[in-house]
N, C-alpha and C positions, 0 to 999 in steps of 0.2 A: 630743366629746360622743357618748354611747352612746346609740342609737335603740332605743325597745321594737320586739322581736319583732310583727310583724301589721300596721305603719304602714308601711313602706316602700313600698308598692303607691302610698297614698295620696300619698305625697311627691314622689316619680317624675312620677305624674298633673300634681301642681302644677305640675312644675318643668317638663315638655313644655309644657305649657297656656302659663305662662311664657314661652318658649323661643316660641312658635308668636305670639303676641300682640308679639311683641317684632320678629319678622323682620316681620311685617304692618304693622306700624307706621311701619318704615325709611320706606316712600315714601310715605305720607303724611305724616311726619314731614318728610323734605327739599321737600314741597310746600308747606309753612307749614302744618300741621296738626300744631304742636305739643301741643295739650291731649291728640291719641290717646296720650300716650305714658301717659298717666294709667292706662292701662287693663294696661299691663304691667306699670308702678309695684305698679300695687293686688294683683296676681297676687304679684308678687314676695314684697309684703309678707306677703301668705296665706300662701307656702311658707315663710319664716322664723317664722311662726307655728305653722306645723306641726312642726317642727323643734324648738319650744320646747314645744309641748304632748306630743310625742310623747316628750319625752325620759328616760333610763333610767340616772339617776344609780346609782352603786355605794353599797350603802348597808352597813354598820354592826350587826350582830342583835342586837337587844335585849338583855334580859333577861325571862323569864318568858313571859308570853302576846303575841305584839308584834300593833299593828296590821295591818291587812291592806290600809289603803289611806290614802293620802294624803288630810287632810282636816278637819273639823268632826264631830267626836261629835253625832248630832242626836237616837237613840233609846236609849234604856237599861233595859228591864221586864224583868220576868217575865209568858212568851205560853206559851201551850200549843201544839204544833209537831206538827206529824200524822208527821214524818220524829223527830223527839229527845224528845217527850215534854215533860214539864215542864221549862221552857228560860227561860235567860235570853239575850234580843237585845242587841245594841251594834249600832247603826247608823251607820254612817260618810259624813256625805254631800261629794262629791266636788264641788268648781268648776272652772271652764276653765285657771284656772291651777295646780292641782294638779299632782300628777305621776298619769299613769293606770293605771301599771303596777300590781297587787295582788300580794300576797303570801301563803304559810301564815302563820296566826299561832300554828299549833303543827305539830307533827312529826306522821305516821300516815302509814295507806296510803286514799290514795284508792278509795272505795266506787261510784262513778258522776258521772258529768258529764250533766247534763242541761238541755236549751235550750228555751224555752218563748217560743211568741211572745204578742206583748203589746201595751198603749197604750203612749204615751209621751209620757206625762205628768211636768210638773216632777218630779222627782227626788226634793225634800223633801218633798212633799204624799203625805198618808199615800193618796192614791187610787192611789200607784204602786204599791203593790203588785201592781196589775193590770197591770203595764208587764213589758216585753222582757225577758229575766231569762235566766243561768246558775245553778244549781243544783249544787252539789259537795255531795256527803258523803262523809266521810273517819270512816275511826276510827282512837284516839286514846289516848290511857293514862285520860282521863277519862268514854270512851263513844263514842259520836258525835256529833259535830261539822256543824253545817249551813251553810256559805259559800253567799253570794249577789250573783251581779253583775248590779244592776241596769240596765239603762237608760233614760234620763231626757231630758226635750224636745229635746236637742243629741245627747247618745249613744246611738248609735242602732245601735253597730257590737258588741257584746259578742265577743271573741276571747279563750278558755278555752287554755291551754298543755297542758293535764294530759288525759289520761283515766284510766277506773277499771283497778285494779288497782296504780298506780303508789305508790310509797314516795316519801317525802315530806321534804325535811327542815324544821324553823321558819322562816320568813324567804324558801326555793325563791319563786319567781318561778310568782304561777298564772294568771295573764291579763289581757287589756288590757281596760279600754273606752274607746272610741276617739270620744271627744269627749265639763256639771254631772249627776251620776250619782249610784249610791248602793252600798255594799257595806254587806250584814247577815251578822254572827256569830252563831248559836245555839248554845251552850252547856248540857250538861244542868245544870241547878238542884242545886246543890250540891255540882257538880265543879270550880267555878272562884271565882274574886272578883276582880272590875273592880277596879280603882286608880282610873279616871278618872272623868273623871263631864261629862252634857251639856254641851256648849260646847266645851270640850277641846280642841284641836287636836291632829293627832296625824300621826306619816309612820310610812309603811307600812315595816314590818322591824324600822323604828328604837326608835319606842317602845314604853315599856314600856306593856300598857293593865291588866295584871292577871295572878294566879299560878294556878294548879291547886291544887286542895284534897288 
């Protein structure tokens, strides 16, 4: 199984933590103090957790516009966008058991990477907007393009792959977030048309969410 890019720090951490809880334990454990093993147990189980959240299946490219993240379609309007103009949002919000890795959901050359610190508030509550956030803009065969990773009461860790100037392809691999989140697509208004619609489920690369006009 393929680990995303930017988790291994974290995994390593468990598995020492793990590893340290587990030697500590021996002689309490041989003095009849078997309930401490509880505590390595529980460690353990966290690092096979992380191992499962962290993980970076090989995925499949779409067709058309693909998703950018693993998930639940939760927003879908037309917003006025101070970066694209009159735009259409897709909001994609991300659970613990998703996969965290995000993807392009079309081809261009990356325009800027930008990191903004924030609350971090639930993920789906429209007050996140005000939360932790990476910022891409890329341009595209239909304009500019506005990606967003947000972070949300659990993620808290946002890890971008890309910076600006870089070429792109549909599907490339653009960053983690690293523990229930959100990614938002803006799209200029009358450059594209969604397939999908609220509720949706959707994996990142794989599906299709919609064409270019």
């Amino acid at each position: 199984m393929r680990i995303a890019a930017g988790s291994v720090s974290w995994i390593m951490a468990s598995l020492a933590a793990t590893a340290l809880l587990l030697f500590a334990s021996v002689p309490i454990y041989t003095g009849g103090g078997r309930w401490f093993l509880a505590l390595p147990l529980a460690s353990l189980l966290f690092t096979l957790f992380l191992f499962f959240f962290f993980r970076d299946p090989v995925r499949s490219i779409g067709a058309g516009i693909v998703a950018p993240a693993d998930g639940k379609v939760q927003f879908l309007d037309r917003v006025s966008d101070s970066d694209v103009g009159d735009a259409v949002r897709l909001s994609v919000f991300m659970n613990l058991h998703n996969v965290h890795v995000n993807r392009f959901p079309l081809a261009g050359r990356v325009i800027s990477v930008e990191r903004a610190a924030g609350k971090h508030l639930p993920a789906f509550d429209k007050d996140s907007e005000r939360n932790e956030r990476a910022v891409i803009l890329m341009e595209t065969g239909i304009g500019t393009v506005k990606l967003v990773q947000i972070a949300g009461a659990v993620a808290r860790r946002i890890y971008p792959y890309v910076k600006g100037g870089e070429s792109v392809r549909k599907g490339d691999k653009l960053g983690l977030i690293r523990l229930g989140s959100r990614f938002d697509i803006y799209v200029p208004f009358g450059g594209a048309e969604f397939t999908v619609k609220v509720g949706d489920r959707v994996l990142a690369g794989l599906t299709s969410i919609g064409r270019t006009l």
